[in-house]
N, C-alpha and C positions, 0 to 999 in steps of 0.2 A: 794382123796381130793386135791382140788388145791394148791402147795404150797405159792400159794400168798395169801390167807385165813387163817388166826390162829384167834383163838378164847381164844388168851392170854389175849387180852382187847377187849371186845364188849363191846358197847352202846342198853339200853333195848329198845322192843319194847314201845312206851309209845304214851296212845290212846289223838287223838290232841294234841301233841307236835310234836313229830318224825317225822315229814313229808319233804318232801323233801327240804323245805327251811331251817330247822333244819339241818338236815344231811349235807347239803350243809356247813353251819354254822362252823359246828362240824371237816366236813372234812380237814379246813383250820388250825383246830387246830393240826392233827393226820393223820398221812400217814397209818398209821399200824393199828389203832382200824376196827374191823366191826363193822357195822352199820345196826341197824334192824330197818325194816320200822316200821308204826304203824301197829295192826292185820288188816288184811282186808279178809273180809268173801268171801268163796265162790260166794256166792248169787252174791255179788258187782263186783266181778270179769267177773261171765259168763253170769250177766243183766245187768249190771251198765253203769256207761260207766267208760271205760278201762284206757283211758287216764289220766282222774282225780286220779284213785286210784294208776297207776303204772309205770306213768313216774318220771324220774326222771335223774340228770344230769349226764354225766359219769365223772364229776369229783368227787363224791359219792363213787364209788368203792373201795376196797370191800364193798357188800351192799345186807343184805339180806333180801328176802319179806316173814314177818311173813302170814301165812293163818290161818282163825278159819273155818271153818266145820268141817262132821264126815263123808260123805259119801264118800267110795272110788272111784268112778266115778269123781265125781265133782272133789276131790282133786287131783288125776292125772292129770283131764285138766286142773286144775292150774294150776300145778306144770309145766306141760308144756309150757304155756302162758308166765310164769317167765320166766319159759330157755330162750323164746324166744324175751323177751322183755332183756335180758342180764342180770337180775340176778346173782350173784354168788350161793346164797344159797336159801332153801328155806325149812322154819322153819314152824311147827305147835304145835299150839298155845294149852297147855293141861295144861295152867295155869290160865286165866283171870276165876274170880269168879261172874260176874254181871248177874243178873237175864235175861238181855235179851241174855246171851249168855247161859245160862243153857234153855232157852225156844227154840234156834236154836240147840241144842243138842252138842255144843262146848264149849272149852275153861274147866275149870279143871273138872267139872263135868266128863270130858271122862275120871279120872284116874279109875272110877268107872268101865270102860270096856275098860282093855287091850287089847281085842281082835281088839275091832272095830279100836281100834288105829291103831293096828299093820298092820292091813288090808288096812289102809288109808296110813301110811308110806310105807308100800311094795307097796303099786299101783302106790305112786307120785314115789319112788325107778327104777321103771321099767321103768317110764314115762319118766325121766331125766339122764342127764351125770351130774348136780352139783348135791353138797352137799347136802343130807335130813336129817336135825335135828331137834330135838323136844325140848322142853321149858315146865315144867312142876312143879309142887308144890312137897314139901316132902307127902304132903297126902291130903284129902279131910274130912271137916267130922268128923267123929268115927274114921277112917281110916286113924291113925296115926303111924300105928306102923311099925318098921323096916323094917318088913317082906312084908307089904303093899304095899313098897315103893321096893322093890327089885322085888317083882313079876310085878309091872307094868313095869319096866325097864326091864328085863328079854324079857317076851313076846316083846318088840320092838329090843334088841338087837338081838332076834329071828332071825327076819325079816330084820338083816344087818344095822341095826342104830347103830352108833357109837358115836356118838353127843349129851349129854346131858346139856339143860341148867338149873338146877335145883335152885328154889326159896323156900330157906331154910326156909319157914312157910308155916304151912297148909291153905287152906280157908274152912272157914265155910260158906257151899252155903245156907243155911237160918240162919236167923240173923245178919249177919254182912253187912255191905254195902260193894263196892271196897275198896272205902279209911279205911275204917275202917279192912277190911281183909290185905290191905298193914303195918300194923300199929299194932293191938292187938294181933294176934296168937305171940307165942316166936319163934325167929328166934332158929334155931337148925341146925347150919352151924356142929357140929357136924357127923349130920347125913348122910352130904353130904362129907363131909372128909371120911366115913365108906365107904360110895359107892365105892369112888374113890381109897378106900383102896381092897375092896373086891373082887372088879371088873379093875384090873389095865390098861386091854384092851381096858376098852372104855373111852374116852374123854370127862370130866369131868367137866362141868363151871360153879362157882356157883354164885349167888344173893340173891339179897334182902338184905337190911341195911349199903349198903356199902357205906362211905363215902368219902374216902381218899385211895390216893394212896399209904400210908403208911400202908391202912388194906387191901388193894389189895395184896401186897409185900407179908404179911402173911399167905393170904388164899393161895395163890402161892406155899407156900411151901406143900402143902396138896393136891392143886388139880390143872387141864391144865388152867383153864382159870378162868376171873372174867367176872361179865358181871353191867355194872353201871346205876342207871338209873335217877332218880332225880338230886342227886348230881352232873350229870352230865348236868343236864340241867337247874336250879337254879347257878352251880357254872361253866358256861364252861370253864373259866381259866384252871381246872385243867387238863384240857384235853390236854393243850401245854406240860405240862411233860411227858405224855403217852411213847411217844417212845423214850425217851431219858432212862426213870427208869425203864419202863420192857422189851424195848426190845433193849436198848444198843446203839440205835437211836441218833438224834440229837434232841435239844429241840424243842418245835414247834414255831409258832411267837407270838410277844406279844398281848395284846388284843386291843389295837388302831393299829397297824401292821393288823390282823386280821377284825379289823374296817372299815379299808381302802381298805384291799382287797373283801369285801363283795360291797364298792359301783357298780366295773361294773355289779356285779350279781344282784343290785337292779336294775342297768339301764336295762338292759336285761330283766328282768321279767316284769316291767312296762310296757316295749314296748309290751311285748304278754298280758298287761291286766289285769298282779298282781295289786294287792294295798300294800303299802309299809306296812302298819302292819301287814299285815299276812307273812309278812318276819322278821318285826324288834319284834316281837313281843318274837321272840329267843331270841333276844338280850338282854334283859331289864337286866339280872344277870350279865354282858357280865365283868363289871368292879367291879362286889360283893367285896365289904373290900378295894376299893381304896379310895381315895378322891375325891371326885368330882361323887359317883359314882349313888346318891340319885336324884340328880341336870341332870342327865345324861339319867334314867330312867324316870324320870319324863317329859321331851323336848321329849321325844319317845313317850309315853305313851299320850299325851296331843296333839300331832302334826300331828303321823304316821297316823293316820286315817280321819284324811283331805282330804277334794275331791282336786286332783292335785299334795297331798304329794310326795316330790320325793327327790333324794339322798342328797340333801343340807339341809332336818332336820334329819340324819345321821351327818351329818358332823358338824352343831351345835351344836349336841349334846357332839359328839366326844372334838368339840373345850370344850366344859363345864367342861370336864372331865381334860383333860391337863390345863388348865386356873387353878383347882384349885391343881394339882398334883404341 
């Protein structure tokens, strides 16, 4: 594994947010957090087009591309494609619970078959010199119980996985919606402290309900890594502490600092044919719990999607924020 790669702090994969104007965003906060794209399927990789789903800026790095499929062909020349597009890692996806990923035969439904997994990590394994880690539920289902959860991990550490990012609630793949599977199952961070207790050798990160970097601190003492994923993108502030409180670092900048350094990256994307809200649209939590920060959101929110919108309603808004600080 790369030792520029820790998986003390990552940022989750999270579907239409995480994309690379986000990660961009995020980067300016944390030199040391990885950064997981959003899932992107097989399918979209080797018919789609490439560009849309898997560029991204190298000042992003570390930066890893989550995949959903199941078949081990396909996910090798993934896996490849990442290597080659520069990639650091590259993560598969054996958590998201939505019906159209249980209908493409991905995302947690596969904890149902260790095999196929293992089969899919060892092909992208062969295929690659980065990183292959998996991201996955405590259980699916009926298929909650301890035992459950250690034979699916088992069979992939099989197969030379070392890397788990485990989301300390089950889904329920009928009845429950996404949001509703992120939210009603009981988190049982327990159970992934057990893992990490039982299994010491392999590399541990866990999620789900984490708010703060003071319950990051905590799970730390238990297991290698956290991994955040809302609260990190509702609250990106707290993402400037990152490396100063887990990894010893220095603070990050503040968030009009931050503000300021995001205009040449709007001027930049403009010019290739962005539109400024699908960049500022990160931003809108950027100033959560300041003064000014309602007033700030709102100059975004009502401006950014203007035909012509460009860095100077950033900078408005910004001024909005300080005027009333």
């Amino acid at each position: 594994m790369s030792d520029t790669l820790s998986h003390r702090f990552c940022t989750a994969p999270l579907m239409d947010w995480s994309d690379r104007h986000c990660r961009y965003f995020w980067r300016l906060f944390s030199k040391r957090a990885t950064l997981y794209t959003e899932m992107v399927t097989t399918g979209a990789i080797l018919h789609g087009d490439r560009e849309k789903y898997l560029q991204f800026d190298a000042a992003e790095q570390p930066v890893a591309l989550q995949l959903g499929g199941s078949d081990p062909r396909e996910l090798a020349e993934c896996a490849r494609i990442a290597e080659q597009w520069g990639y650091s890692e590259v993560n598969l996806n054996c958590g998201c619970p939505s019906d159209r990923v249980q209908s493409g035969r991905f995302g947690a439904c596969l904890m149902a078959e260790p095999e196929l997994v293992a089969a899919g990590l060892a092909a992208m394994r062969e295929a690659v010199a980065i990183p292959v880690t998996v991201k996955h539920r405590i259980g699916i289902d009926d298929m909650e119980d301890y035992a459950g959860l250690t034979r699916f991990v088992e069979a992939q550490a099989a197969v030379g996985i070392t890397t788990f990012i485990v989301h300390a609630r089950k889904a329920w793949l009928n009845g429950l919606s996404p949001k509703e599977n992120r939210e009603i199952p009981p988190l049982k961070y327990d159970m992934v402290y057990q893992l990490k207790r039982d299994y010491p050798n392999l590399e541990v990160v866990i999620n789900g309900g984490i708010n703060s970097l003071d319950e990051c601190k905590q799970h730390l003492q238990q297991v290698d890594g956290v991994m955040l994923g809302r609260a990190a993108y509702q609250v990106p502030a707290l993402l400037a502490q990152v490396d100063s409180e887990l990894f010893g670092g220095e603070a990050g900048p503040s968030p009009a600092e931050v503000a300021r350094q995001m205009l040449p990256y709007i001027e930049r994307e403009l010019a290739r044919g962005q539109r400024l809200n699908h960049i500022s649209r990160h931003m809108l939590g950027l100033f959560q719990g300041v003064p000014g920060a309602r007033r700030f959101r709102r100059h975004l929110s009502e401006n950014a999607h203007r035909p012509g919108a460009g860095p100077e309603v950033l900078e408005q808004a910004l001024s909005l924020v300080t005027q009333a600080a």
